[in-house]
PAZAPA-4460 file (N, C-alpha, C; in steps of 0.05 Angstrom, whole numbers, plus 32768, in hexadecimal, padded with zeros to 4 digits):
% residues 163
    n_x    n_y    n_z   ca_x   ca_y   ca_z    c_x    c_y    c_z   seq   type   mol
   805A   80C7   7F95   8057   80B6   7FAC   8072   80B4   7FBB     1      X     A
   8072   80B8   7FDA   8083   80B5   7FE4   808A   80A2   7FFA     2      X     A
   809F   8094   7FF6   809E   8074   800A   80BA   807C   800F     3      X     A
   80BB   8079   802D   80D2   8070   803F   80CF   8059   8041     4      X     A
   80EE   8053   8048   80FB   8035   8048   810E   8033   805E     5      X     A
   8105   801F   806E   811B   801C   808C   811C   8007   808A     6      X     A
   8134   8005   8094   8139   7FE0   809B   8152   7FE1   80B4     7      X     A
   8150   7FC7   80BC   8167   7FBF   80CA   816E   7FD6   80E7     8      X     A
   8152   7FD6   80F5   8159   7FF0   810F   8158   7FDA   8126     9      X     A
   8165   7FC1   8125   816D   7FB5   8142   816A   7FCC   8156    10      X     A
   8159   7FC9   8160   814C   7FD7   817E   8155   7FF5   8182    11      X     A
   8152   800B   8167   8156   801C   816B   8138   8028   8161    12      X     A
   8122   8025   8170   8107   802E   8165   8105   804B   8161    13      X     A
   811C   8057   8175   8119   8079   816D   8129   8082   8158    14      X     A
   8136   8078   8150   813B   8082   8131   8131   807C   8119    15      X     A
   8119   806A   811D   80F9   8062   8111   80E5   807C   8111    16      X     A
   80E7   8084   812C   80D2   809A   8133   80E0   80B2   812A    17      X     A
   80FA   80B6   8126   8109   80D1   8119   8104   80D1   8100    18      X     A
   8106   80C0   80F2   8104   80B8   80D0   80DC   80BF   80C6    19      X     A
   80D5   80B4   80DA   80B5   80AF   80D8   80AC   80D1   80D6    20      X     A
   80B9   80E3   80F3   80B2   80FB   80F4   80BF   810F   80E4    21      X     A
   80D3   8108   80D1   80DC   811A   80C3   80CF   8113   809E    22      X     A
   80C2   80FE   80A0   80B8   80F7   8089   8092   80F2   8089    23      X     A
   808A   8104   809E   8071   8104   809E   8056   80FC   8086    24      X     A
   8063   810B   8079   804F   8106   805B   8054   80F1   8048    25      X     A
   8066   80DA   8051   806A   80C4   8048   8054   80B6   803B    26      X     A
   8049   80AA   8025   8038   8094   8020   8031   8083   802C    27      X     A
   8048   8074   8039   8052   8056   8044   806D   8056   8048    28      X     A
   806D   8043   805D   8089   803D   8060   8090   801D   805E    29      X     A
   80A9   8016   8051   80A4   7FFF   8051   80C4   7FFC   8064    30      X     A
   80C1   7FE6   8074   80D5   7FDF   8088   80DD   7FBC   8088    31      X     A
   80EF   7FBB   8083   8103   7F9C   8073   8114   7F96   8089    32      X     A
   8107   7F92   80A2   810D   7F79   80B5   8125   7F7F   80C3    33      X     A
   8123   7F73   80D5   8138   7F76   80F5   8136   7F8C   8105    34      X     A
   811E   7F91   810D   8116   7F9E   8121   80FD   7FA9   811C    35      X     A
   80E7   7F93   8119   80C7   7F93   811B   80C0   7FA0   8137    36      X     A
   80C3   7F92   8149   80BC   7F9B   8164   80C5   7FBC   816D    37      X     A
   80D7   7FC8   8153   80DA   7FEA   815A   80CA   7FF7   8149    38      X     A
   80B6   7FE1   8130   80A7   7FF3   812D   8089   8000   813F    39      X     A
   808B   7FEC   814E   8072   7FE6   8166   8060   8009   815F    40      X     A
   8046   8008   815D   8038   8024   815C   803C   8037   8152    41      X     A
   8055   8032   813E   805A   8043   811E   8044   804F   810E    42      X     A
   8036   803E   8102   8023   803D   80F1   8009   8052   80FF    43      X     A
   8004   8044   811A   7FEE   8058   812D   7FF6   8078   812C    44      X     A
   800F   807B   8136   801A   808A   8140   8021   80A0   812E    45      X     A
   8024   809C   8118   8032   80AB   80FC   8013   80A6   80EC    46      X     A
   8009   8094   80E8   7FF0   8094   80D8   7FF9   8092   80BE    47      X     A
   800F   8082   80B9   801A   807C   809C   801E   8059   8097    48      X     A
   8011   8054   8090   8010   8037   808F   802A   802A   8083    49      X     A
   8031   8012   8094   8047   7FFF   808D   804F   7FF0   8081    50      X     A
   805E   7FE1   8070   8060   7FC7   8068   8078   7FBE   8073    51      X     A
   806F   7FAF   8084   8091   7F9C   808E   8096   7F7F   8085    52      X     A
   80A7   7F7A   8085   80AF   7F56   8082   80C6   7F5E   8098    53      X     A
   80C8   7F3B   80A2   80D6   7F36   80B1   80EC   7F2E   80AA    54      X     A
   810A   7F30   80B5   811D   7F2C   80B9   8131   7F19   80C7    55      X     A
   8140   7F08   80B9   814A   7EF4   80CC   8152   7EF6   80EB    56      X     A
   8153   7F13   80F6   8154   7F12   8110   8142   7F1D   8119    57      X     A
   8120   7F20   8114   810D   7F28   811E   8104   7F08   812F    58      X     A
   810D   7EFA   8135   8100   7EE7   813C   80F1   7ED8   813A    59      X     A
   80EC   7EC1   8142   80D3   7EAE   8141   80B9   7EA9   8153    60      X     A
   80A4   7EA9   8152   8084   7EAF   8155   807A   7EBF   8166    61      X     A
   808A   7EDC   8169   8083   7EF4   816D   807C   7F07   8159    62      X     A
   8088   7EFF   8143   8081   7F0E   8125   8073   7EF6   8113    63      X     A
   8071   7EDF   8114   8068   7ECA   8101   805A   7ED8   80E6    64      X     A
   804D   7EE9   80ED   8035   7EF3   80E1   8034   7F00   80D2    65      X     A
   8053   7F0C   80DA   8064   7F1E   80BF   8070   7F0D   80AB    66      X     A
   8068   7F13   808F   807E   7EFF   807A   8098   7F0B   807B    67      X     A
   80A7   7EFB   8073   80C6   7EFC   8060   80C6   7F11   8047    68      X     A
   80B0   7F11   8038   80B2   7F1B   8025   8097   7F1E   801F    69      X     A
   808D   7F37   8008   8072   7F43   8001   8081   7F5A   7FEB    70      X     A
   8067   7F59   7FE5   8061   7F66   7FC2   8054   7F7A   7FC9    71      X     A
   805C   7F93   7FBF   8044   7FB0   7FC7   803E   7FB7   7FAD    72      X     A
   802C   7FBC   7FA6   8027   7FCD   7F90   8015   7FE8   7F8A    73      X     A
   802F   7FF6   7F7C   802B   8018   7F83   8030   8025   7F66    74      X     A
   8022   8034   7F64   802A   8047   7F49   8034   803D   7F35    75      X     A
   802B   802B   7F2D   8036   800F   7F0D   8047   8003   7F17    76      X     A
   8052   7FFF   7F36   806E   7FF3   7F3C   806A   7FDE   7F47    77      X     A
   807A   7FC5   7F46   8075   7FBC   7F5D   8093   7FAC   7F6B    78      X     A
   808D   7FB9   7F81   809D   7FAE   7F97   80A8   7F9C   7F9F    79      X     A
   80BE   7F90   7FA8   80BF   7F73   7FB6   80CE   7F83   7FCB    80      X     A
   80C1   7F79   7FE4   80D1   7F80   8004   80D7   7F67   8007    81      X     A
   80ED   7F69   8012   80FC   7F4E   801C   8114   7F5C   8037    82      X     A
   8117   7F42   8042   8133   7F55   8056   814B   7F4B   8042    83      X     A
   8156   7F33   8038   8163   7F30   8025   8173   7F16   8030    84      X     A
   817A   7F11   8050   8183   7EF7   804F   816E   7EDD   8049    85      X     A
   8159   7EDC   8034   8152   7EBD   8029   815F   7EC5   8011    86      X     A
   8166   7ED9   8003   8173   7ED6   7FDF   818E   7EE3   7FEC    87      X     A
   8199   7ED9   7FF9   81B3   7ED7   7FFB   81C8   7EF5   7FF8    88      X     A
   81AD   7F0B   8006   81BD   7F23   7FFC   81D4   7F36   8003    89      X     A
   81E2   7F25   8013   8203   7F2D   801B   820C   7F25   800D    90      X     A
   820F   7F08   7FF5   8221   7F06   7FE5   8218   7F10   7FCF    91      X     A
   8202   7F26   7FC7   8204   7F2F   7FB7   81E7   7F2E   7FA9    92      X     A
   81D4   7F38   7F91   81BA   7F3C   7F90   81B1   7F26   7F7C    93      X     A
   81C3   7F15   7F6F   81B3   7EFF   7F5F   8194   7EF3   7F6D    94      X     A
   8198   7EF1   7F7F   8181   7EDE   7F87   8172   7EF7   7F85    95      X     A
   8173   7F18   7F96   8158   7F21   7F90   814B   7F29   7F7B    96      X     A
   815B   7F2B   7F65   8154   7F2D   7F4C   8149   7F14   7F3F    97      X     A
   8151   7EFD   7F42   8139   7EEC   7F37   8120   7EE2   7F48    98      X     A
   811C   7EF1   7F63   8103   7EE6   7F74   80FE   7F0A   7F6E    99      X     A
   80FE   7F12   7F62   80F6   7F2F   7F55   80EB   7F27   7F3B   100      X     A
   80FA   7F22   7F28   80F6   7F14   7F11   80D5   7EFD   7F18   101      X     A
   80D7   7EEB   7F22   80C3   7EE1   7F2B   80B2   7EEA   7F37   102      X     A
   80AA   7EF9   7F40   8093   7F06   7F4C   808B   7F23   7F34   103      X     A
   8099   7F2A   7F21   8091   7F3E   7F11   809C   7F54   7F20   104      X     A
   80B4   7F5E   7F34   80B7   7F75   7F3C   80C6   7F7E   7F2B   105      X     A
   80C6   7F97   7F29   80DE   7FAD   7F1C   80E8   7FBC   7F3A   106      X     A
   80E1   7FBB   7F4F   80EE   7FC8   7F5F   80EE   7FB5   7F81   107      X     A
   8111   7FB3   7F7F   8112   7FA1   7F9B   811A   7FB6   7FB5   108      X     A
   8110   7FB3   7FC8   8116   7FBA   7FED   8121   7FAA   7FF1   109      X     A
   8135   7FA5   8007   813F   7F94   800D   8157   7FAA   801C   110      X     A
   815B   7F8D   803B   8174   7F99   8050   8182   7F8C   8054   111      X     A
   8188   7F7B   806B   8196   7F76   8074   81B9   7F6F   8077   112      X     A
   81C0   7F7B   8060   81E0   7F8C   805B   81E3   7F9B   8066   113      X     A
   81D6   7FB1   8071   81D9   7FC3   8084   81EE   7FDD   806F   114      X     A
   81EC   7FDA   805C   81FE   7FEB   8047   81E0   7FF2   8033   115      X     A
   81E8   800C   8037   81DB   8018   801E   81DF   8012   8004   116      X     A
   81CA   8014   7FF3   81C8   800B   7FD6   81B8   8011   7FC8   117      X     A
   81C8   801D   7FAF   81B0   8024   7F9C   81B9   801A   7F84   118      X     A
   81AC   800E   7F6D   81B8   7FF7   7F50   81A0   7FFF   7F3B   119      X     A
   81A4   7FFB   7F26   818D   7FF9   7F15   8197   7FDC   7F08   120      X     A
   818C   7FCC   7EFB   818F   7FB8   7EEF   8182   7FBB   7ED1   121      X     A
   818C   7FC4   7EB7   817B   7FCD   7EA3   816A   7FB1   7E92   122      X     A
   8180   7FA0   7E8B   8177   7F85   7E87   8159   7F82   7E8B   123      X     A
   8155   7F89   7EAC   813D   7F7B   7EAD   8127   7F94   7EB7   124      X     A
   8139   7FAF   7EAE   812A   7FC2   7EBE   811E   7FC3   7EDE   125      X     A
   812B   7FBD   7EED   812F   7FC1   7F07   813F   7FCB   7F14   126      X     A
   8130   7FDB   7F2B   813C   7FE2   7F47   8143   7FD5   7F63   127      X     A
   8161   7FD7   7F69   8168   7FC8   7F83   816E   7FDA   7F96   128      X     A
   8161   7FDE   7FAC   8165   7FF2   7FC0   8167   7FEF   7FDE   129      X     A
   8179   7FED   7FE7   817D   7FE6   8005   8187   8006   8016   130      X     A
   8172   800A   8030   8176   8020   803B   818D   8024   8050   131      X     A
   819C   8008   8051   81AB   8006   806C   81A2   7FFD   807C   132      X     A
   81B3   8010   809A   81A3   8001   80AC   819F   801E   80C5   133      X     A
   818B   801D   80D0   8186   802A   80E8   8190   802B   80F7   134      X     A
   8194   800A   80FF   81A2   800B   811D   81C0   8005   811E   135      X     A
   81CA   7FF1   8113   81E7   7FED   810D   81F4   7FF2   80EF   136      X     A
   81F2   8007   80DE   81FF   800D   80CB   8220   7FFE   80C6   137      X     A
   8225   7FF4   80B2   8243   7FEC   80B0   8252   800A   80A8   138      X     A
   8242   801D   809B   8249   8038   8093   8253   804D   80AC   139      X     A
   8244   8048   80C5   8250   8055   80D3   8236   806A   80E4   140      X     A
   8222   806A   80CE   820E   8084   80D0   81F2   8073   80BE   141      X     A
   81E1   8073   80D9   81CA   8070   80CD   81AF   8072   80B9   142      X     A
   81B0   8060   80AC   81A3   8068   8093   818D   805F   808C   143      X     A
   8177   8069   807A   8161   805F   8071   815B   806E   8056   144      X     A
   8144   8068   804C   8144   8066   802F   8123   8078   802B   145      X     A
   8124   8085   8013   8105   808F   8009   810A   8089   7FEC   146      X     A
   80F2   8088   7FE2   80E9   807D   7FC1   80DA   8086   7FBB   147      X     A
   80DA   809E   7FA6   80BA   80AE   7F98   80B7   809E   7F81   148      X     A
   80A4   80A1   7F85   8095   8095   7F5F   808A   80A7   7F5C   149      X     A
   8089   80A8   7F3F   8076   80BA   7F34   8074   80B5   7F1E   150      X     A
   805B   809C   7F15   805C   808C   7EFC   8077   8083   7EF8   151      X     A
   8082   8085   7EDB   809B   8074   7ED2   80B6   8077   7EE8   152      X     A
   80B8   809A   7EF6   80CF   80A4   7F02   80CA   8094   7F17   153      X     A
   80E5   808B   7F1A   80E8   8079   7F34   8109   808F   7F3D   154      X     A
   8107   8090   7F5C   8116   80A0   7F61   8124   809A   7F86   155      X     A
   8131   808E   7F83   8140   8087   7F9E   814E   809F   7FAD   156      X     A
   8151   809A   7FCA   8168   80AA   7FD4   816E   80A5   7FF3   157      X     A
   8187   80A5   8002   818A   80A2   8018   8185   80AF   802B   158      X     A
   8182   80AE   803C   817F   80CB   8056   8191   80BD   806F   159      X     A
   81A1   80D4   807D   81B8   80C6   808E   81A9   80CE   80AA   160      X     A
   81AD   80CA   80C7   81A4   80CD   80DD   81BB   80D7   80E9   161      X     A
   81C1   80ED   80F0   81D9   80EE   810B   81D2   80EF   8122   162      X     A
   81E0   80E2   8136   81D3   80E2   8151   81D4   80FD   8160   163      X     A
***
């Protein structure tokens, strides 16, 4: 199974649609907030269905409808998407690991650091994975994320965008 991961494309919807068209045969894509309105006709358009949560700068009751956070469950895994500022994730992942812990995930999404990340946590057997960011990278070069499963193999990796 193959899932791309975007987050954080503040109003850059075409490097949504570059990521989308170079990863055609995607499963799903899951997209972790601040810039809902660039995914507008993604899903139609590509025919790969979405999971988004919203992001502290996607705004208020234009997205309402989108949660903060959601649970996917895929190939024995399950998911927690979050954008990451309600567990506090600039200063670091304690909080997503116990609203992980609480919900039964072994594997967290999560953005809004705008820094790539990849962690294993063995303790509790979990994955922490942040794709960056699309539109304002702190790295310099835009980034997003894919995740295969394949039963137990869990397998991360980044993909960079040059303009």
């Amino acid at each position: 199974m193959k899932i791309v991961i975007l987050s954080d494309s503040h109003g850059c919807p075409a490097r949504i649609r570059r990521v989308m068209e170079m990863h055609r045969d995607a499963d799903f894509v899951c997209f972790l907030g601040d810039g809902l309105s660039d995914l507008a006709g993604a899903e139609a358009r590509y025919g790969i269905p979405v999971y988004a949560v919203r992001g502290n700068c996607d705004g208020f009751g234009l997205h309402d409808a989108t949660p903060e956070t959601r649970i996917v469950e895929r190939a024995g895994h399950r998911l927690l998407l979050t954008h990451g500022h309600r567990f506090g994730a600039k200063g670091g992942t304690g909080g997503l690991i116990a609203a992980a812990r609480a919900e039964g995930c072994d594997i967290v999404l999560f953005g809004h650091t705008h820094l790539p990340l990849e962690s294993y946590v063995p303790e509790y057997g979990m994955y922490l994975f942040n794709p960056g960011s699309l539109g304002h990278p702190r790295e310099g070069v835009p980034s997003f994320g894919l995740l295969m499963l394949d039963g137990k193999n869990v397998l991360f990796s980044h993909g960079r965008l040059s303009d």
